[in-house]
N, C-alpha and C positions, 0 to 999 in steps of 0.2 A: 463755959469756955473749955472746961477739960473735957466734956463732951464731944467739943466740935473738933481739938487735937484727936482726941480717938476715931474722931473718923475721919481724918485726914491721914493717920497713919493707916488705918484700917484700908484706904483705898490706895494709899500705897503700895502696900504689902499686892494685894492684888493685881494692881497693874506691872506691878514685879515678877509674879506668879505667872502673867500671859505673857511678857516678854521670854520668861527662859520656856514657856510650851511652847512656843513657836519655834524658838531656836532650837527648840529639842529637836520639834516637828521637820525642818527644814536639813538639820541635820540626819534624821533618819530615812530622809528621802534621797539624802545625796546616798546614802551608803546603802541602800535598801535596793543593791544589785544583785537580778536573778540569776544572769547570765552575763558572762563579758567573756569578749573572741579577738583576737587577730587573724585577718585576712588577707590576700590579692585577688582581684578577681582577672585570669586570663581574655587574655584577648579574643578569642572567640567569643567567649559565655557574654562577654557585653555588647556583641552582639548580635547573638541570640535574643540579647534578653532589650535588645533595643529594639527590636524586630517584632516582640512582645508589647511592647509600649507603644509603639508608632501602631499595631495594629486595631488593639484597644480605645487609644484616646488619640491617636493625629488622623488615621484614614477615614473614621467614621462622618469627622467633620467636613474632611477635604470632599469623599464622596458626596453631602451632602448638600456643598456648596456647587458641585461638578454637576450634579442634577436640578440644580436651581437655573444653573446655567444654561446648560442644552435645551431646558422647558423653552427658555427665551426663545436660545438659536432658532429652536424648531417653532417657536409662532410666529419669528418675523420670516423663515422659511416659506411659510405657508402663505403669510401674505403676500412676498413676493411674486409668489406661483400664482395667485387670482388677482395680483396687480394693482393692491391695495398698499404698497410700500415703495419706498423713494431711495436713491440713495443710500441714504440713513441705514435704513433698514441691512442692507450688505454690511454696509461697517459691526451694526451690533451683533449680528451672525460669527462675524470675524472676531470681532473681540471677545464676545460671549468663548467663541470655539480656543481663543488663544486661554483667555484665563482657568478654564476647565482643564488644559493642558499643564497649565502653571501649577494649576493645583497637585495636579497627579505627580507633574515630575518633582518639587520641592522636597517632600517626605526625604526622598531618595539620594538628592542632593546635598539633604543637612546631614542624613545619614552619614554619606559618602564623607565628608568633611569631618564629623564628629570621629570615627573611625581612623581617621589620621593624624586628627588629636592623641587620641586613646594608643595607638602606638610606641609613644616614649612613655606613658605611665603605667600600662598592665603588669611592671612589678612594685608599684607603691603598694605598701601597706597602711591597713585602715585598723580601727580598732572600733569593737562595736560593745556595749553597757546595754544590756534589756535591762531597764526597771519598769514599776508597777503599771506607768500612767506615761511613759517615754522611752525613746530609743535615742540612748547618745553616741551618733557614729562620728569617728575622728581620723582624721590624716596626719599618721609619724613623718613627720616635718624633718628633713635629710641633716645630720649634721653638719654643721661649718666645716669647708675645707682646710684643711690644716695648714696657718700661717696665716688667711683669708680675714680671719678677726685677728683683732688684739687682745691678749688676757684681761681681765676686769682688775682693778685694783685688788682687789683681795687677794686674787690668784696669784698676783706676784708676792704679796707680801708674806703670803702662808700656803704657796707652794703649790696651790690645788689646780688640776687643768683638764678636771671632768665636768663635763657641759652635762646636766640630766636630759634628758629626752624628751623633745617636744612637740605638743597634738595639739593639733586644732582640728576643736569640736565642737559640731552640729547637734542640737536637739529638734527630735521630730518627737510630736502628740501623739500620740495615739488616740485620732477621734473621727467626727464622720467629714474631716478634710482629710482624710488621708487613704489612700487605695493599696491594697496588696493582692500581689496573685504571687501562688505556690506553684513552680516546676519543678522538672524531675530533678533540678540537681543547680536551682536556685529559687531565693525567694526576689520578686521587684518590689519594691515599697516606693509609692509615687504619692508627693503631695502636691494637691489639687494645683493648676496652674503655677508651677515653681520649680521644682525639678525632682528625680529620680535615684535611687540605691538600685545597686547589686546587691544581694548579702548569698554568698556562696557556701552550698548547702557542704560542701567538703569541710567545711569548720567547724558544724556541727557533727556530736554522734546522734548514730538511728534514733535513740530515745528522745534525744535533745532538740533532733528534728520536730517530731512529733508533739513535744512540748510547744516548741515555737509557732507551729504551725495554731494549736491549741488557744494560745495566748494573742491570738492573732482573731483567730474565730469568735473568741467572748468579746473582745472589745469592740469588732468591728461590723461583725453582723454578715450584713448581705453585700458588705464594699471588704470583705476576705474572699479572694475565690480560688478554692483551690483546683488545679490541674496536670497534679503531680504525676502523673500519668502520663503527659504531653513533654 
């Protein structure tokens, strides 16, 4: 019996031991920041650097589908001409040649729109965290207009009327869902079907570029591509 207490406290002790590793663990991941920036990114550079993005991963598909297309066009073309096609045949021509169209001019479109989005926001600031295995980018959330809220109970009773600063923030992996390319004067960080970062190289210095860029290279392999030069 005193036996079977001693290893009941013995596996206690232990399973006490991996609870606070873990918490240790957990905790020196939250704090285990290489790099942390505030930024805006201007209303050009996004885009530029959407211009980037649509070039890389929207046009290659759109062309590819615009060639799928026209293959059509052009064999019910051809049978029309030796007299092997009906009706029908005109129509798929035409539609074939209309969505080929659609394809091209969309890009351009969403562009054109996200663009006028982007307008009223190119002086938000964002706040960006590299750690080891993630990148936590966040958006400083505007203060409450003044009189717009009501003080919090406490605030009236012990006088305080400072609101702390608030970011909502995103974590992105660092893994083989995620795509980076380097330009001369931003980095784009795109995860796979979802959405897109600016991180604007003016917030880093030359060194801290270079590191990033770095830190980008080990993890990611042949989905980092640098073209700092462009």
């Amino acid at each position: 019996m005193q036996e079977e207490n001693n290893n009941i406290e013995n596996n206690e002790e232990i399973a006490e031991s991996k609870i606070i590793e873990n918490t240790e663990g957990n905790d020196n991941e939250q704090g285990n920041v290489i790099e942390s920036k505030r930024y805006s990114i201007p209303y050009e550079m996004f885009g530029k650097a959407y211009d980037v993005f649509q070039k890389k991963y929207i046009y290659p598909r759109n062309l590819f589908m615009c060639g799928m297309l026209l293959i059509v066009a052009i064999g019910n073309i051809i049978n029309i001409i030796i007299g092997n096609s009906s009706t029908m045949g005109y129509l798929l021509v035409a539609a074939c040649a209309a969505l080929a169209a659609i394809n091209l001019y969309n890009p351009k479109k969403v562009k054109k729109n996200l663009m006028e989005q982007v307008k009223g926001i190119e002086n938000d600031v964002y706040t960006l965290d590299v750690l080891n295995e993630r990148l936590v980018i966040g958006t400083v959330l505007e203060p409450p207009v003044e009189g717009e809220n009501e003080p919090e109970e406490y605030e009236k009773v012990f006088g305080e009327n400072v609101r702390s600063e608030e970011i909502e923030k995103s974590d992105i992996y660092v893994n083989n869902s995620l795509r980076v390319t380097e330009r001369a004067d931003f980095f784009l960080v795109y995860i796979k079907k979802s959405m897109f970062y600016v991180i604007p190289k003016s917030a880093f210095t030359e060194d801290e570029i270079r590191k990033f860029a770095m830190y980008f290279s080990e993890r990611l392999g042949k989905y980092f591509v640098c073209e700092a030069d462009r």
